[in-house]
Every structure is written in structure tokens, then in C-alpha cells.
Backbone as JSON Lines, residues from 0, in Angstrom:
{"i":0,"aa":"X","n":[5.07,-7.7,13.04],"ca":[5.19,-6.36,12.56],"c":[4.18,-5.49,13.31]}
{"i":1,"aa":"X","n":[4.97,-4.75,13.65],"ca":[3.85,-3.42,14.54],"c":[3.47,-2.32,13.32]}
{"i":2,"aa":"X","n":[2.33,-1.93,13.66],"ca":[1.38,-0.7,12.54],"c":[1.02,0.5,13.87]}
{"i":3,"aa":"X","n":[1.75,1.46,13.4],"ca":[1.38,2.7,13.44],"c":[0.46,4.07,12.9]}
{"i":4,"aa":"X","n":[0.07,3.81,12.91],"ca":[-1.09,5.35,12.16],"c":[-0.39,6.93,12.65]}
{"i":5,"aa":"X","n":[-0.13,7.83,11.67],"ca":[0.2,9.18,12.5],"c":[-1.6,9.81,12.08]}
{"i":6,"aa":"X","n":[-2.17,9.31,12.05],"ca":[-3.2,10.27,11.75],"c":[-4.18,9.16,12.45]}
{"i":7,"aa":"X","n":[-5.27,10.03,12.62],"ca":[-6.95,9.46,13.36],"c":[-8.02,9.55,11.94]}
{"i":8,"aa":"X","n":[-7.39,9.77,11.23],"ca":[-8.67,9.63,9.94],"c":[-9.23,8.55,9.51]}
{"i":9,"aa":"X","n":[-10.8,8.97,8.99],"ca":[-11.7,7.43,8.93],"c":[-10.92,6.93,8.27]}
{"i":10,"aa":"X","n":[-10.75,7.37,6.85],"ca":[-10.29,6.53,5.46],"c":[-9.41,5.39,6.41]}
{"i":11,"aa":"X","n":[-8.01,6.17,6.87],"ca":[-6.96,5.42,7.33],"c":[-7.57,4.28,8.15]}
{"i":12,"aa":"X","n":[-8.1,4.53,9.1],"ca":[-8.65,3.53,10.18],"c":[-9.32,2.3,9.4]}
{"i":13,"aa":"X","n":[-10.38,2.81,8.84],"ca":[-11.45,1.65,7.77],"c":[-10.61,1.0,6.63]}
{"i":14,"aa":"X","n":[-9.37,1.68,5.98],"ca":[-8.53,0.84,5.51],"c":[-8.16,-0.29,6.12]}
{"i":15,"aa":"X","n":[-7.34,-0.06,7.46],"ca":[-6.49,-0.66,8.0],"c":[-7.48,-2.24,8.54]}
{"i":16,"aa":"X","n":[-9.1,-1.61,9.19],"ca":[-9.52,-2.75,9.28],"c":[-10.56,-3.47,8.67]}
{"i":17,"aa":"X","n":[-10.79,-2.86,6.87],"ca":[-11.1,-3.87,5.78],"c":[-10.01,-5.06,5.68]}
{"i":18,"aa":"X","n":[-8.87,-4.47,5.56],"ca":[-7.38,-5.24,5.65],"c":[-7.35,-6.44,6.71]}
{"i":19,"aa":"X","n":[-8.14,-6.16,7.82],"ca":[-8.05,-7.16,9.42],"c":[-6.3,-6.97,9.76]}
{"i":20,"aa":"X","n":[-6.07,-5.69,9.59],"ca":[-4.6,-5.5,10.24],"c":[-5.06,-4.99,11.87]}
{"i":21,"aa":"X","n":[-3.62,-5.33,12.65],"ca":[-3.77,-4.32,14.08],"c":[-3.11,-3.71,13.76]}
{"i":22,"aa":"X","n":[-3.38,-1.97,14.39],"ca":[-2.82,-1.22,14.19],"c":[-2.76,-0.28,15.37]}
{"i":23,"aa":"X","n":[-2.07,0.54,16.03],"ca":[-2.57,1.68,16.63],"c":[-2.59,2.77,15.85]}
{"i":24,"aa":"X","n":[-3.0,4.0,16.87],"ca":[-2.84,5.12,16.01],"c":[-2.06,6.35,17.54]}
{"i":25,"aa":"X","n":[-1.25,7.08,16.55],"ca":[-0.43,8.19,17.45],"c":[-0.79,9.36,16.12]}
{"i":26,"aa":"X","n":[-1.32,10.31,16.23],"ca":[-1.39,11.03,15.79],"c":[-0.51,12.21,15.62]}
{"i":27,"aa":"X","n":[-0.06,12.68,14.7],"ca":[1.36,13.56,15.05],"c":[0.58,15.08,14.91]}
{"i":28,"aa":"X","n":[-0.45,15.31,15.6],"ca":[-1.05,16.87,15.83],"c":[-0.07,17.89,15.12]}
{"i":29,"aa":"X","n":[0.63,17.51,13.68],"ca":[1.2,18.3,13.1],"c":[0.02,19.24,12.12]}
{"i":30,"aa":"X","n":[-0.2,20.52,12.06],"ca":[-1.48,21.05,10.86],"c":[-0.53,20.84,9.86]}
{"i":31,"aa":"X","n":[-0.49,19.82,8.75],"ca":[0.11,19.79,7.0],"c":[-0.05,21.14,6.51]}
{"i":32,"aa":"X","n":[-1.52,21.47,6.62],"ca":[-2.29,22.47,6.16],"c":[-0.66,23.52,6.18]}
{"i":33,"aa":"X","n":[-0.17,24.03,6.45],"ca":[0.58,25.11,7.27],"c":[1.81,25.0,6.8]}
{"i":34,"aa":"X","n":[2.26,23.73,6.42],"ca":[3.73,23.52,5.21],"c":[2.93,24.01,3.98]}
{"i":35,"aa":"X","n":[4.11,24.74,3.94],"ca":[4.1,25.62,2.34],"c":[5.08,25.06,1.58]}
{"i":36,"aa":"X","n":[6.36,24.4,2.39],"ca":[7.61,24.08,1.17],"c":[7.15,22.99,0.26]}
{"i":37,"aa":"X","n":[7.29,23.14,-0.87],"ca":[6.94,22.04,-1.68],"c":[7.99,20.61,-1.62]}
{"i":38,"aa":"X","n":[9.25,21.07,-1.4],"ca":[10.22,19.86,-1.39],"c":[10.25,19.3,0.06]}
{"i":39,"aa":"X","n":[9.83,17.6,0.37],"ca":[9.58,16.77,1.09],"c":[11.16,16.55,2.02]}
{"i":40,"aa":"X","n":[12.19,17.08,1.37],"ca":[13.51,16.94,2.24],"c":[13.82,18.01,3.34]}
{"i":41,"aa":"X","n":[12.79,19.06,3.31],"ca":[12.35,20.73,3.7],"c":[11.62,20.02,4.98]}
């Protein structure tokens, strides 16, 4: 199984290797911040 990360954040990272998973990371340089729609199908 391959692991992907869309984000570079500690939490995520230090999760992944308390876990001893491999993972990469691709970050999707999307700002969240900036969605306003509340519905996730949007």
C-alpha cells in the first residue's frame, strides 16, 4: 500500500511516523482557508 500526504503539516508527518508508516507527501497548495461552501460535494 502506497501513503500519500496532501499536506506538509507536523501533526500529519509525526503521525504518520509514530505509526512507522512510509509515506510521501504531495501537497495540494490548495488555501482551504478560501472555501466558503459548507457542502463537501461543492
Amino acid at each position: 500500500m502506497r501513503i500519500v500526504l496532501a499536506s506538509e503539516t507536523q501533526f500529519c508527518k509525526r503521525a504518520m511516523d509514530l505509526l512507522g508508516l512510509t509515506y510521501e507527501t504531495r501537497p495540494s497548495h490548495i488555501d482551504e482557508k478560501a472555501i466558503r461552501d459548507d457542502d463537501p460535494a461543492h
